[in-house]
One Martini backbone bead per residue (centre of mass of N, CA, C, O) as a GRO file, in nm:
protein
  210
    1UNK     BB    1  10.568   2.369  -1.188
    2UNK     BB    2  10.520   2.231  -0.909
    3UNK     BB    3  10.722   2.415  -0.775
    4UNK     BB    4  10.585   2.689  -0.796
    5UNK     BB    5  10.313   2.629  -0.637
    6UNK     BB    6  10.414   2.574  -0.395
    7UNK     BB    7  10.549   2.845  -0.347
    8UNK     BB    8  10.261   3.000  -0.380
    9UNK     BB    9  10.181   2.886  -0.110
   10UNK     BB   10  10.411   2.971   0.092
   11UNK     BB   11  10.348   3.291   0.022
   12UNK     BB   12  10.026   3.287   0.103
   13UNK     BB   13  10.061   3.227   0.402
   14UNK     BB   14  10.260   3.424   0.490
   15UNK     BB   15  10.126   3.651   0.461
   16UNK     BB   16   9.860   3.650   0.581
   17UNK     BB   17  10.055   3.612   0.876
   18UNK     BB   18  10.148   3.933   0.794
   19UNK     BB   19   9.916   4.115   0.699
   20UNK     BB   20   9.787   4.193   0.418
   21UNK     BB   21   9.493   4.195   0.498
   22UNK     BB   22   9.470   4.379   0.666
   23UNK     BB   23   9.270   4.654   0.814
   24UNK     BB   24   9.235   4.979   0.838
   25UNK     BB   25   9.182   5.234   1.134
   26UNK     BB   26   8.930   5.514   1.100
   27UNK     BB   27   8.919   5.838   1.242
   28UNK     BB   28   8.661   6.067   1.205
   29UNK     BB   29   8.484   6.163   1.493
   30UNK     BB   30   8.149   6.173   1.433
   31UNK     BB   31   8.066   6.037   1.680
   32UNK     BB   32   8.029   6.320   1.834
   33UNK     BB   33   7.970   6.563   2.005
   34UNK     BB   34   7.837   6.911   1.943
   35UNK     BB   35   7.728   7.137   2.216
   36UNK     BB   36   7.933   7.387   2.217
   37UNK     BB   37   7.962   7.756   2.194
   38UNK     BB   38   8.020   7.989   1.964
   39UNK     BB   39   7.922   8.265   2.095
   40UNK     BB   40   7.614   8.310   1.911
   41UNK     BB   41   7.657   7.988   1.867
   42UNK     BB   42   7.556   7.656   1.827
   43UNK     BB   43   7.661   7.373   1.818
   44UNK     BB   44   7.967   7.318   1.762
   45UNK     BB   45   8.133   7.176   1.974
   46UNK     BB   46   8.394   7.000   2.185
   47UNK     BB   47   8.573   6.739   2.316
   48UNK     BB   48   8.769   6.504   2.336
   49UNK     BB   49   8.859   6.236   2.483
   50UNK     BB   50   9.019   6.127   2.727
   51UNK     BB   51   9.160   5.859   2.873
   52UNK     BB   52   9.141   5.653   2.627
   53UNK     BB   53   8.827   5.680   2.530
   54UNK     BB   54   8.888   5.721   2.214
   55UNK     BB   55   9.041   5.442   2.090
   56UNK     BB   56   9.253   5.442   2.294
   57UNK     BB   57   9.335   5.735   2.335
   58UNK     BB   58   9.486   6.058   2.418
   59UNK     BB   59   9.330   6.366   2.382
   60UNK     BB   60   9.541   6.623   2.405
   61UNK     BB   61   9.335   6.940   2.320
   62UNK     BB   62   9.119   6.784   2.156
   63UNK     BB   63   8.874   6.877   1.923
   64UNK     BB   64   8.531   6.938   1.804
   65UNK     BB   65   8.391   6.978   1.453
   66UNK     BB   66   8.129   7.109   1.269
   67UNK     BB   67   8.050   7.169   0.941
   68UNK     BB   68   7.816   7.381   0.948
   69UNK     BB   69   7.936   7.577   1.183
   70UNK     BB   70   8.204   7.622   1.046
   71UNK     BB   71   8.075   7.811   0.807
   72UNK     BB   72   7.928   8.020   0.989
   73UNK     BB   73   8.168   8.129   1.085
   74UNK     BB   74   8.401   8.149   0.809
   75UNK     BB   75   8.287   8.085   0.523
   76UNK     BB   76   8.372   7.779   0.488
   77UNK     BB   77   8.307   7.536   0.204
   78UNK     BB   78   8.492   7.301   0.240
   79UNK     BB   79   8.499   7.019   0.236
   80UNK     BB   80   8.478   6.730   0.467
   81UNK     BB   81   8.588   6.407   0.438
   82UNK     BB   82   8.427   6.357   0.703
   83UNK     BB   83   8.090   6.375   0.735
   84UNK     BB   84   8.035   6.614   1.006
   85UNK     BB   85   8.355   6.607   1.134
   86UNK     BB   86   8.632   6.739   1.325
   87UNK     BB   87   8.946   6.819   1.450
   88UNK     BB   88   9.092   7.047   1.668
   89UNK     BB   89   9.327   7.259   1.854
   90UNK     BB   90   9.490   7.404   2.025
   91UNK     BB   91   9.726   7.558   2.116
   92UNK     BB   92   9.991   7.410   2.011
   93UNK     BB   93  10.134   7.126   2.109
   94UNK     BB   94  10.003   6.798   2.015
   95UNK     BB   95   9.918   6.493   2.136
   96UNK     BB   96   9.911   6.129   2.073
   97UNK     BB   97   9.807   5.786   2.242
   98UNK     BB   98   9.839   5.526   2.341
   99UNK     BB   99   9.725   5.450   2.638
  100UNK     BB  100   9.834   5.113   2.653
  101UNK     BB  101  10.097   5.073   2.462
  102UNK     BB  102  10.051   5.027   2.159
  103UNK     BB  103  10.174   4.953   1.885
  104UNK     BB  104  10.159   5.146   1.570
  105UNK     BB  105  10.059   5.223   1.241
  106UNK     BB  106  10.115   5.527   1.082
  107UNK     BB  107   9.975   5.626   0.796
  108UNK     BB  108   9.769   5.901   0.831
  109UNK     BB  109   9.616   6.205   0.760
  110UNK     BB  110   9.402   6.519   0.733
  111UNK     BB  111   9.473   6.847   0.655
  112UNK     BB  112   9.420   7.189   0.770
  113UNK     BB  113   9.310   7.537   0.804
  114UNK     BB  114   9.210   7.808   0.932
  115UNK     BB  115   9.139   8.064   0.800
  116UNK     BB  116   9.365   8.282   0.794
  117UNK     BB  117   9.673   8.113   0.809
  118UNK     BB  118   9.786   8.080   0.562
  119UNK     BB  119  10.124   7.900   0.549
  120UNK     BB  120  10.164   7.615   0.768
  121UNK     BB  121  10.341   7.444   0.935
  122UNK     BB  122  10.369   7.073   1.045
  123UNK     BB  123  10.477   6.828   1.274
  124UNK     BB  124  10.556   6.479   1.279
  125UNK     BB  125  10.626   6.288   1.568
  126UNK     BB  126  10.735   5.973   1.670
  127UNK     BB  127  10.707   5.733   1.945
  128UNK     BB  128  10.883   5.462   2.108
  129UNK     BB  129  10.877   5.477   2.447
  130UNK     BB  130  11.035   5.786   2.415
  131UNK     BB  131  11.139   5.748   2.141
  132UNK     BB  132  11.242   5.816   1.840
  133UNK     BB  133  11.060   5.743   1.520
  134UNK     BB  134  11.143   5.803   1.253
  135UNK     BB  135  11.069   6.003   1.061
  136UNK     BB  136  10.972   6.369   0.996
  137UNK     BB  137  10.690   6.531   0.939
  138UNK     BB  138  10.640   6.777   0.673
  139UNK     BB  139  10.349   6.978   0.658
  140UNK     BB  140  10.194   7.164   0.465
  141UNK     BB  141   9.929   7.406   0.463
  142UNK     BB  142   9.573   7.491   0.385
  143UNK     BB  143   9.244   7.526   0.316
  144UNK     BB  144   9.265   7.311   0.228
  145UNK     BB  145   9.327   6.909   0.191
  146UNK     BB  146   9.628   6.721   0.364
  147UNK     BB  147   9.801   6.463   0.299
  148UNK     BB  148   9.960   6.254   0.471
  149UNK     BB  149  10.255   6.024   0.570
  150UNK     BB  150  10.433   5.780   0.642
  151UNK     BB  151  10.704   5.678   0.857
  152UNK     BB  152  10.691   5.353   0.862
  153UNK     BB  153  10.707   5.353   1.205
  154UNK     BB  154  10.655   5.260   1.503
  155UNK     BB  155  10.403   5.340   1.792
  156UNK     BB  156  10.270   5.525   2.119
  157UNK     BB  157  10.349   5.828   1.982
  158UNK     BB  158  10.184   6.118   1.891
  159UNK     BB  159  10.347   6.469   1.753
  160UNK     BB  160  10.233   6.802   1.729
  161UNK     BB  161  10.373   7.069   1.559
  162UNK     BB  162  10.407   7.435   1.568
  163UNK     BB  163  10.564   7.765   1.502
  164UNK     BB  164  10.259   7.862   1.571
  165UNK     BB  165  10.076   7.907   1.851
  166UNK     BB  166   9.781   8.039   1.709
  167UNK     BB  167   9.771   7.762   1.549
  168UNK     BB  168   9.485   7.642   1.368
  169UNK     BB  169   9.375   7.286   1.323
  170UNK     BB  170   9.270   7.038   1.103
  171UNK     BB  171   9.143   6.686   1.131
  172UNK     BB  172   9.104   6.400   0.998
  173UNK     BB  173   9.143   6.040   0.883
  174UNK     BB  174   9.323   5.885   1.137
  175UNK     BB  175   9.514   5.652   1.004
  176UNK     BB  176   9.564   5.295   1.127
  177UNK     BB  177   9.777   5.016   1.275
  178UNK     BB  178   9.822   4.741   1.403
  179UNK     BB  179  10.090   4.587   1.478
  180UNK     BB  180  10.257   4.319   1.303
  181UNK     BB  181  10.428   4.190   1.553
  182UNK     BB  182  10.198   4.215   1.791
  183UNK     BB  183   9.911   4.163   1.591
  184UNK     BB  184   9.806   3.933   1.366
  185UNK     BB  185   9.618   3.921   1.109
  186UNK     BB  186   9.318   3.809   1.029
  187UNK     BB  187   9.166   3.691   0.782
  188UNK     BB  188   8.885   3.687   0.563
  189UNK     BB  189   8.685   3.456   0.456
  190UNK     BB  190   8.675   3.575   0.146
  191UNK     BB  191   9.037   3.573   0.106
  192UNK     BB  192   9.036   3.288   0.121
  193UNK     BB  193   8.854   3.191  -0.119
  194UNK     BB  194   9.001   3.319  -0.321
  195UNK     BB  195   9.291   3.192  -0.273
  196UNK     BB  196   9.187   2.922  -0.301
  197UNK     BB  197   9.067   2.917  -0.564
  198UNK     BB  198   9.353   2.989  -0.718
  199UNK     BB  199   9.519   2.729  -0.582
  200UNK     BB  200   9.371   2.548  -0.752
  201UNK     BB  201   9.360   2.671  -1.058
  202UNK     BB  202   9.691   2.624  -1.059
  203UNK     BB  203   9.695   2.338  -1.042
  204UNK     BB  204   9.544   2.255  -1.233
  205UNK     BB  205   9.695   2.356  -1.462
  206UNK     BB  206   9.978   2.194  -1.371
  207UNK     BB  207   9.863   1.927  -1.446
  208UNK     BB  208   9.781   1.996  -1.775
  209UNK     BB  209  10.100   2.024  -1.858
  210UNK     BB  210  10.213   1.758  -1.750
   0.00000   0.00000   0.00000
């Protein structure tokens, strides 16, 4: 039993160093002004910032747009993942990547299509250092909105692709973690509190069968 608990603080201090406690980071647009008119509706939409200036990527082509101005266009009233913001792209592939070339784990993001674009397919393909890392996700869109999955593999440059390029496309919850062979997270104050109260009971409970 001694062994065992040994074996379990071994174990607990590994994950630890090795992120397991990390935070992923959700960019979710909101914060962004959308003041560009769109027709004769105003205050509709906006640019993503380009070099580096917004959360360190650099979004070449991607816009953003509140969702209640897109209601008033296109009588779409399907609620945005996270209210009251998303981005979308202009014709065509887009680019994202950190600006100063820091590698992420790509976790996912939900996408959707602007009314009327049918069922298009959209690619997306991660790259480090300018080679193709990991499988390339391919998923279909609807005027819902879908979860994207992890292609698993570290990356410096995210490319969306779509073979229709008058596809406009939304995206929402762009989801990543800072990877973990290059800045361990350090844990939360409050998981070390669980982890020692945990490894103290299991002492305990050891001490007691013996």
């Amino acid at each position: 039993m001694k062994k065992y608990v040994v074996n379990l603080v071994i174990f607990a201090l590994f994950t630890m160093n090795n992120g397991v406690f990390a935070n992923s980071i959700i960019i979710n647009f909101d914060d962004l002004p959308t003041t560009q008119s769109w027709g004769s509706v105003t205050d509709v939409w906006g640019p993503v910032p380009t070099s580096s200036q917004y959360h360190g990527f650099s979004w070449l082509g991607w816009n953003v747009m509140n969702e209640s101005s897109y209601e008033t266009l296109f009588g779409d009233n399907i609620t945005t993942p996270t209210y009251p913001n998303f981005a979308f792209n202009e014709n065509g592939a887009r680019t994202i990547f950190m600006g100063w070339g820091e590698t992420i784990d790509f976790i996912g993001a939900k996408f959707s299509t602007f009314p009327a674009s049918g069922s298009p397919t959209i690619t997306i393909s991660c790259y480090l250092n300018g080679q193709g890392n990991g499988p390339d996700i391919v998923l279909g869109l609807s005027n819902e909105w879908t979860q994207s999955v992890s292609n698993n593999a570290g990356c410096n440059e995210i490319v969306f692709r779509s073979a229709d390029e008058g596809l406009y496309f939304k995206m929402d919850d762009f989801q990543y973690q800072t990877h973990k062979d290059q800045t361990p997270a350090v844990p939360e104050p409050s998981s070390i509190l669980l982890l020692s109260l945990g490894l103290v009971g299991l002492a305990a409970l050891a001490r007691h069968k013996m």
